[in-house]
C-alpha positions in Angstrom: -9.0 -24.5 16.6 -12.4 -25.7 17.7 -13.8 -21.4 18.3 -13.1 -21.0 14.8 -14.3 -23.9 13.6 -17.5 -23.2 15.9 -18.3 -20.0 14.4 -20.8 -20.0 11.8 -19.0 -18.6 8.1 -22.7 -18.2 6.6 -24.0 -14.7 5.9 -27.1 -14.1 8.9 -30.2 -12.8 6.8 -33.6 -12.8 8.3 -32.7 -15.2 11.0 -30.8 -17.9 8.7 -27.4 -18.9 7.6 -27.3 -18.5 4.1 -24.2 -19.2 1.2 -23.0 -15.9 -0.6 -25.7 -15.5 -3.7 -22.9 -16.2 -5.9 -20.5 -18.9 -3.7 -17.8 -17.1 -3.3 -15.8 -16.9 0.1 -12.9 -14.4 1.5 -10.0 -15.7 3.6 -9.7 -14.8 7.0 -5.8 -14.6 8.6 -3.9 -15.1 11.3 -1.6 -11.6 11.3 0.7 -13.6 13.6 1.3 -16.3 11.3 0.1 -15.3 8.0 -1.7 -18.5 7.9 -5.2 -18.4 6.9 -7.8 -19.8 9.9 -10.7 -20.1 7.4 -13.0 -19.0 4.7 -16.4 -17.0 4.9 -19.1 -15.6 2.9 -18.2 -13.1 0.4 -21.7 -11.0 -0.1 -22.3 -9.3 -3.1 -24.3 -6.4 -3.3 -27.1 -8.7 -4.0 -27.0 -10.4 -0.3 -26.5 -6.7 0.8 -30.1 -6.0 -0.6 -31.5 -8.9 0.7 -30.7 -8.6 4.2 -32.0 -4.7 4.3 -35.2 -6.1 3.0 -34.9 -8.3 6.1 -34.6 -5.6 8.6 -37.2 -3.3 6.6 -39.8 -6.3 7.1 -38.8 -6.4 10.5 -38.8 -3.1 11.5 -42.2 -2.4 12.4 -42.9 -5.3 15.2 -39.3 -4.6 16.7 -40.3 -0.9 17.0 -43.3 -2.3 18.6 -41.8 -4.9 21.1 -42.0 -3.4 24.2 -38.9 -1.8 25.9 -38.5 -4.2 28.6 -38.2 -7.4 26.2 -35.8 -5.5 24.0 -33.9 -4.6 27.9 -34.2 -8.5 28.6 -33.0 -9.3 25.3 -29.3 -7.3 25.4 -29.3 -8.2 29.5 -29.5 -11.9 28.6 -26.6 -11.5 25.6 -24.6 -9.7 28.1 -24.5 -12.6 30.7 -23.9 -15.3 27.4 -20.5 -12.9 26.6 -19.5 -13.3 29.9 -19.9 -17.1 30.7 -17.7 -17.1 27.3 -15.5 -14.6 27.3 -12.2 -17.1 27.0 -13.8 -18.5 23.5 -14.6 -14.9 22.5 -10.9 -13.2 23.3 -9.4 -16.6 22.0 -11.1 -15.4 18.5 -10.5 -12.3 18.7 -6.5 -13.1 19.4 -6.7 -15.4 16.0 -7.8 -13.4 13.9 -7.1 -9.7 15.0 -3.8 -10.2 16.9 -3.9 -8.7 20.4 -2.6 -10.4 23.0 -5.0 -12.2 25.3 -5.0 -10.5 28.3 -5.9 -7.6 25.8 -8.7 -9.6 24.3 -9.9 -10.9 27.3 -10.1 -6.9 28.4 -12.4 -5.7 26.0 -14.9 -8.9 26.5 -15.7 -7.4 29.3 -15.3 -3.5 27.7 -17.7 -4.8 25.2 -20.4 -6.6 26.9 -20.9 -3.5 29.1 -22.6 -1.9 26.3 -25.0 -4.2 25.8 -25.7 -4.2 29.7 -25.5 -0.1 29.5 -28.5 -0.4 26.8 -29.8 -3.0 28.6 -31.0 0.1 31.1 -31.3 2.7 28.6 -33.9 0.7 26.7 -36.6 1.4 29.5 -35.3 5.0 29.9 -36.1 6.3 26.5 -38.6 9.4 27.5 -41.0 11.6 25.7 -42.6 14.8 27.9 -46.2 16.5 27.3 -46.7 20.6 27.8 -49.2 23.7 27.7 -48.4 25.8 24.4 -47.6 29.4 25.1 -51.1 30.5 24.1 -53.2 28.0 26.1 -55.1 26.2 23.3 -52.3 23.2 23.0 -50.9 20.1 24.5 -47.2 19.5 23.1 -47.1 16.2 22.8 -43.6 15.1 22.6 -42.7 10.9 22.0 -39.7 9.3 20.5 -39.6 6.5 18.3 -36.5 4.4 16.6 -35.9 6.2 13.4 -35.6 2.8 11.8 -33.1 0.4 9.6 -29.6 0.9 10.4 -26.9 0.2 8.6 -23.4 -0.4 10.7 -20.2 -0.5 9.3 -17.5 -1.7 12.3 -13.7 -1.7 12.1 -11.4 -4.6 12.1 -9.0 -2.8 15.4 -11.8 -4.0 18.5 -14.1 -6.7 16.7 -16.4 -7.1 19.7 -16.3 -3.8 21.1 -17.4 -2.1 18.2 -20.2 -4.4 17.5 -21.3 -4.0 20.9 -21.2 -0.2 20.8 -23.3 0.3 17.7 -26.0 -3.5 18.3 -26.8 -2.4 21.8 -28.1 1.1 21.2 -29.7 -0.2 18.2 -31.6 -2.7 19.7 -32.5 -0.9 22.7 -34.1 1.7 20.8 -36.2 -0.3 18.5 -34.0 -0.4 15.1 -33.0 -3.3 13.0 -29.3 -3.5 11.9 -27.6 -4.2 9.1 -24.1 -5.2 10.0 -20.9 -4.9 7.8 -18.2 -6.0 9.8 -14.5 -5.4 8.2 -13.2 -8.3 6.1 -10.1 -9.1 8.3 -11.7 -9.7 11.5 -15.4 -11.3 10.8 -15.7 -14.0 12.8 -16.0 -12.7 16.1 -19.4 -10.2 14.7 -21.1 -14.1 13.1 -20.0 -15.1 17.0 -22.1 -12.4 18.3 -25.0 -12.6 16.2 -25.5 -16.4 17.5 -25.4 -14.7 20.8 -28.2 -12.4 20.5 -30.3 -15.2 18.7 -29.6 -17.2 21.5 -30.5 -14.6 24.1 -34.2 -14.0 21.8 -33.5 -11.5 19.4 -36.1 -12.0 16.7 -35.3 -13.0 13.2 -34.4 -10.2 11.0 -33.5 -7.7 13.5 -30.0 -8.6 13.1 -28.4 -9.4 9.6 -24.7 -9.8 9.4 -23.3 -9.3 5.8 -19.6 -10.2 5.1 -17.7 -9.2 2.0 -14.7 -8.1 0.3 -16.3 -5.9 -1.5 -17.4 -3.0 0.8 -18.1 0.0 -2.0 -19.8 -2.7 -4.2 -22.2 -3.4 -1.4 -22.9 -0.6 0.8 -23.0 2.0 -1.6 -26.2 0.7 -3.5 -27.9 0.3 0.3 -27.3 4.0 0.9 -28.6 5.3 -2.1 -31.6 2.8 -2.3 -33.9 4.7 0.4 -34.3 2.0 2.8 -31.7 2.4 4.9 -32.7 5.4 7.6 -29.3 5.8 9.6 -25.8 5.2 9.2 -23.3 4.3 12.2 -19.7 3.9 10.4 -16.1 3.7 12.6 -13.4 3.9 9.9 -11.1 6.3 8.7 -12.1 9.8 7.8 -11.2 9.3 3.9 -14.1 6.7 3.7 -16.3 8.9 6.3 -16.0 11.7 3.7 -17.3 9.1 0.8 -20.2 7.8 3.0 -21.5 11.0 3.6 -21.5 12.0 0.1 -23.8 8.6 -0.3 -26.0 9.5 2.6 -26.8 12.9 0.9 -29.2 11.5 -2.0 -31.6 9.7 0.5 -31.0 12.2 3.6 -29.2 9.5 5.8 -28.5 10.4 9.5 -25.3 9.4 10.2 -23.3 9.3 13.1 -19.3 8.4 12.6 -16.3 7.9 14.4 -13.5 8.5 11.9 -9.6 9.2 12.1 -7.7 10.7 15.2 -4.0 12.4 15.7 -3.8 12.7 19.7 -1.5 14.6 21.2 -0.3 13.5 24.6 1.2 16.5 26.2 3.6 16.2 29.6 4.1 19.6 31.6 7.1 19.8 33.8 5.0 19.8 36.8 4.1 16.3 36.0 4.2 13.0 38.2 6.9 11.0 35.6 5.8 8.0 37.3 2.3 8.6 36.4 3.3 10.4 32.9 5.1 7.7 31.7 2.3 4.6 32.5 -0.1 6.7 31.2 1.7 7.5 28.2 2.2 3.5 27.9 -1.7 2.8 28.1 -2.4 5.5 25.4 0.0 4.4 22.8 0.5 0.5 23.2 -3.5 -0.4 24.2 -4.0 -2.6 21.0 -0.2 -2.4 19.8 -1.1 1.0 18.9 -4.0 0.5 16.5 -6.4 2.5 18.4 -8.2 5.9 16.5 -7.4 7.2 20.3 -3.8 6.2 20.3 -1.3 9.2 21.9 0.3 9.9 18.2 2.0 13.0 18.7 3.9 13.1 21.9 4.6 16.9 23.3 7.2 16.8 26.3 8.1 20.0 28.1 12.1 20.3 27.3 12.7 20.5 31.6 11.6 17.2 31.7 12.3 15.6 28.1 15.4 13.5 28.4 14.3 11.8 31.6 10.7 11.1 30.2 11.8 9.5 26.6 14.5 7.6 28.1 11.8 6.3 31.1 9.5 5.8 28.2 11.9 3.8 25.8 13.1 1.2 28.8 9.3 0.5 29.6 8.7 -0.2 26.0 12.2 -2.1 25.7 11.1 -4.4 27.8 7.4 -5.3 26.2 7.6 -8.7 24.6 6.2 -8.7 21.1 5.1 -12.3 19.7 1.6 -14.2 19.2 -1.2 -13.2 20.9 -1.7 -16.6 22.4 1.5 -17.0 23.8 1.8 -16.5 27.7 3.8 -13.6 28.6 3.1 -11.6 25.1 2.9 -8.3 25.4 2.6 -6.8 22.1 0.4 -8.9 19.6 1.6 -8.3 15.4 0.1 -5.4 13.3 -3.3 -6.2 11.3 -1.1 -7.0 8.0 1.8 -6.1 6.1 0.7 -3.2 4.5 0.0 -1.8 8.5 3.3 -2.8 9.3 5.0 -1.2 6.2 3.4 2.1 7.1 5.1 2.1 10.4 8.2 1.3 9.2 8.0 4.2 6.0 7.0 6.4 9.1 9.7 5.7 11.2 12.6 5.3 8.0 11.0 9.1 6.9 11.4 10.7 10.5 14.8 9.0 10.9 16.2 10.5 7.7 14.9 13.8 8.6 16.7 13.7 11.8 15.1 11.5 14.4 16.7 9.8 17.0 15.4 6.1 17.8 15.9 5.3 21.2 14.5 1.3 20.8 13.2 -0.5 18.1 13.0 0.4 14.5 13.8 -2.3 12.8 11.9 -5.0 10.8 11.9 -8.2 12.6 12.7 -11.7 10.8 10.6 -14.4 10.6 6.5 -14.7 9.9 3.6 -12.7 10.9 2.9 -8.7 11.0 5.0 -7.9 13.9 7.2 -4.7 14.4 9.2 -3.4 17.4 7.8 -1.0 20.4 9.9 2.2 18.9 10.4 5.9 20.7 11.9 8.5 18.6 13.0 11.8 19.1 14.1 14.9 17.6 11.0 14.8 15.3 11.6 17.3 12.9 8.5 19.4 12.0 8.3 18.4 8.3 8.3 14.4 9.4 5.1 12.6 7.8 4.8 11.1 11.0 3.3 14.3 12.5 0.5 15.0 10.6 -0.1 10.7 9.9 -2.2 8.4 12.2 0.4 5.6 13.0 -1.3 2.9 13.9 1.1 1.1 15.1 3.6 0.9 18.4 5.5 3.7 17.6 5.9 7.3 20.0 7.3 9.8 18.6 8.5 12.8 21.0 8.8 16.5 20.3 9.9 19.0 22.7 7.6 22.3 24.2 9.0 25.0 26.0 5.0 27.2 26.9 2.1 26.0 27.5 0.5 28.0 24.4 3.0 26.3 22.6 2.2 23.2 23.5 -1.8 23.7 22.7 -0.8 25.6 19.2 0.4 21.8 18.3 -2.0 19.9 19.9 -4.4 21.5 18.2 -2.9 21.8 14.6 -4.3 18.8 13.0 -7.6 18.4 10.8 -8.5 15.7 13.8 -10.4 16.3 17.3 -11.1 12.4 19.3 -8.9 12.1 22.0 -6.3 14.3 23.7 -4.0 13.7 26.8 -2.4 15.7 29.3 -0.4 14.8 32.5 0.0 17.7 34.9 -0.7 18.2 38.6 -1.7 21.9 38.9 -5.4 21.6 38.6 -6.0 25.0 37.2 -3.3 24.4 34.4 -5.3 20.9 34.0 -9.0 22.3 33.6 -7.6 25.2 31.2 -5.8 23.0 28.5 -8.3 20.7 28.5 -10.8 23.2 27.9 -8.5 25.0 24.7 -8.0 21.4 23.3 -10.1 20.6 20.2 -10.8 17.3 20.7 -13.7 15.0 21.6 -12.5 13.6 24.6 -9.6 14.3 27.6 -7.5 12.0 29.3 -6.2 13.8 32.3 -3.3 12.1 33.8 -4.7 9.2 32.2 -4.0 7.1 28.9 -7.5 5.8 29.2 -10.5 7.6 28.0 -13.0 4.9 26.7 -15.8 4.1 29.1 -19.3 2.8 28.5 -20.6 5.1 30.5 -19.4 8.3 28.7 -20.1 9.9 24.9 -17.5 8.5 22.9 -17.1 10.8 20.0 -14.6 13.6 18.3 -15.0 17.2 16.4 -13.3 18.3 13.4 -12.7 15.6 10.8 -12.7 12.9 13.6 -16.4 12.7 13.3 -20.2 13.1 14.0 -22.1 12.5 17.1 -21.5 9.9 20.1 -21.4 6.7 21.1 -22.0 5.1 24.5 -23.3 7.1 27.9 -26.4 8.5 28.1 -26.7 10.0 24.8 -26.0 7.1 22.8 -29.1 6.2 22.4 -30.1 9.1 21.0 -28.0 8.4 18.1 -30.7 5.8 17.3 -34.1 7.6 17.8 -36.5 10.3 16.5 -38.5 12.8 18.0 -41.9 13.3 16.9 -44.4 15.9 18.4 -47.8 15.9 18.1 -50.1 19.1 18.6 -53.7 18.6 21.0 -56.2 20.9 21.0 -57.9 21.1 24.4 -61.2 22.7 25.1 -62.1 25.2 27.9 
């Protein structure tokens, strides 16, 4: 198709499109087909060096470029996304999977960071006071803290470009982009978006490869890079951060999640049940915020899952890029077979599947919308992020009970409850450990607001006001002043 035949498949160092040092390409797939849609650039850790001595000779006049050209600069990308947004979600569908009307949703999720940073470029303060004693000014000023390495997922190719570029830019950095090997193209699409929209050479460098360890390992440890942003799973978080430690890194990561979703018997069904479909299915499930552990008071139990399992009954599964698709395939096989081991484990342990379950025939990474119940409380589907369209319903009986679950997991993004006694609402949501609280809502991700988790789901935020601050330094300079 022509947007994939549009999109550059050069590695973007300094400005340029440039071969792989050593030739070599990596397939990109269609998960719907199993067909590949092209090759790209397969950087060795050689090309990884070269483009951070890129953004390290860019750094300086970027920090220097004054905040309202760097605002200009992510403003004018923002309005290019959105003039193409039916090429943009078209490439995502290809090569990630999601169904269209998905796709075309988080165009418009994803440009609204760049047109968030677009306003927090010209926001970024300092402040200036008397010392205690008298005899000081406190200067205080804050400056990018300098080349960034970002490491994005494969699950929301633009979004999480979007979310890491824009605060990067904003606050003076230069980037150094690894986007994951499966879903490249849409990352070389953006970066001929911000070049078009002015962003200097060098400021943005875009290295593909299949060969993450090889390359990003040696950039950690080689005392150029001054920041890592990283969305992935906590197993390689854990690994990052040991690499970080030689050089002193900062680091800010968004790593695994295990929401619970908890329905009280005092809850709106109606509203339960669509919110419940939001939090599990956005992205056919592949979402670090996707409801995983589903906790429904036994009062209302039976009427819930068998509410929940018609709505998901009647999703249509099939290519993205088919009209009337509702649920696009899984990533790959290997995302699909862990699904399936998860559901085959809980149904031999006692689980009830109320639709789906099976394999389907036929090409491409699909698998069924599936609600189970009966979970039994050894069932590796408890304590394992699914990733996939799968809900899996256990029963509560008090609300301690309910939190005691919720809260028994190493993880800490997202949590969702669904209740209409205000006090009851406010209180759980305040004993929940996790980053962020969907209340009578499946839908927690906003530009606007600190994306982010505790426990093992992660460091810092992304997006709202603080995100910037993700990016930037303080540094505080003493003046004597006469009397």
């Amino acid at each position: 198709m022509s947007v994939v035949r549009d999109v550059p498949k050069q590695l973007f160092i300094g400005g340029a499109w440039q071969d792989a040092e050593s030739g070599r390409t990596l397939s990109v797939d269609n998960p719907a087909t199993g067909e590949e849609l092209c090759q790209v650039a397969d950087a060795s850790p050689a090309d990884g060096r070269r483009a951070v001595e890129a953004a390290v000779a860019a750094q300086a006049a970027w920090a220097a470029t004054p905040p309202r050209v760097r605002s200009e600069i992510l403003r004018h990308a923002y309005d290019i996304i959105i003039a193409r947004s039916e090429d943009l979600a078209l490439l995502m569908t290809l090569e990630m999977g999601k169904p269209l009307a998905e796709a075309r949703a988080e165009v418009a999720y994803g440009a609204e960071f760049f047109r968030w940073f677009s306003e927090e470029a010209v926001r970024i303060d300092g402040g200036m006071m008397t010392a205690p004693d008298g005899r000081n000014r406190l200067l205080v000023t804050r400056q990018p803290v300098g080349p960034c390495l970002l490491i994005t997922p494969w699950n929301f190719p633009l979004a999480m470009g979007t979310r890491k570029i824009g605060p990067a830019v904003a606050a003076g950095c230069t980037i150094v982009l690894k986007p994951a090997p499966q879903t490249p193209l849409t990352s070389l699409a953006l970066a001929e978006i911000l070049t078009e929209a002015g962003l200097p050479a060098g400021v943005l460098n875009i290295v593909t490869t299949s060969d993450a360890a090889g390359v990003v390992e040696p950039l950690l440890r080689g005392g150029q890079i001054r920041k890592l942003s990283f969305t992935g799973s906590t197993q390689v978080g854990r690994i990052l951060l040991a690499q970080c430690a030689d050089t002193v890194i900062r680091t800010s990561m968004e790593l695994g999640g295990n929401a619970p979703l908890i329905v009280f018997d005092d809850a709106d069904l109606d509203v339960a049940v669509e919110g419940t479909m939001v939090a599990k299915m956005r992205n056919m499930g592949e979402s670090c915020c996707a409801a995983n552990r589903i906790f429904v008071h036994t009062s209302v139990a039976e009427e819930f899952a068998t509410r929940l399992a018609a709505r998901m009954a009647a999703l249509t599964v099939g290519p993205g890029t088919e009209p009337g698709t509702d649920v696009g395939p899984l990533i790959d096989i290997t995302g699909r077979s862990k699904a399936h081991d998860l559901v085959r484990d809980a149904v031999k342990r006692g689980a009830t599947v109320l639709t789906g379950g099976e394999l389907p025939e036929g090409p491409g990474c699909f698998y069924p919308p599936t609600v189970l119940t009966g979970i039994a409380t050894d069932a590796a589907i408890i304590d394992t992020e699914i990733f996939g369209p799968v809900a899996a319903i256990r029963t509560f009986e008090a609300e301690d009970e309910a939190v005691a679950a919720a809260n028994d997991t190493e993880f800490g993004l997202a949590a969702y409850l669904f209740t209409q006694n205000l006090d009851r609402a406010l209180r759980v949501a305040e004993r929940l450990e996790s980053g962020m609280i969907g209340i009578n809502t499946g839908l927690v991700s906003n530009p606007a607001a600190p994306f982010g988790g505790v426990k093992q789901s992660g460091l810092g935020r992304e997006g709202g006001r603080v995100g910037i601050d993700e990016f930037l330094e303080y540094k505080y300079m003493a003046v004597p002043v006469g009397a």
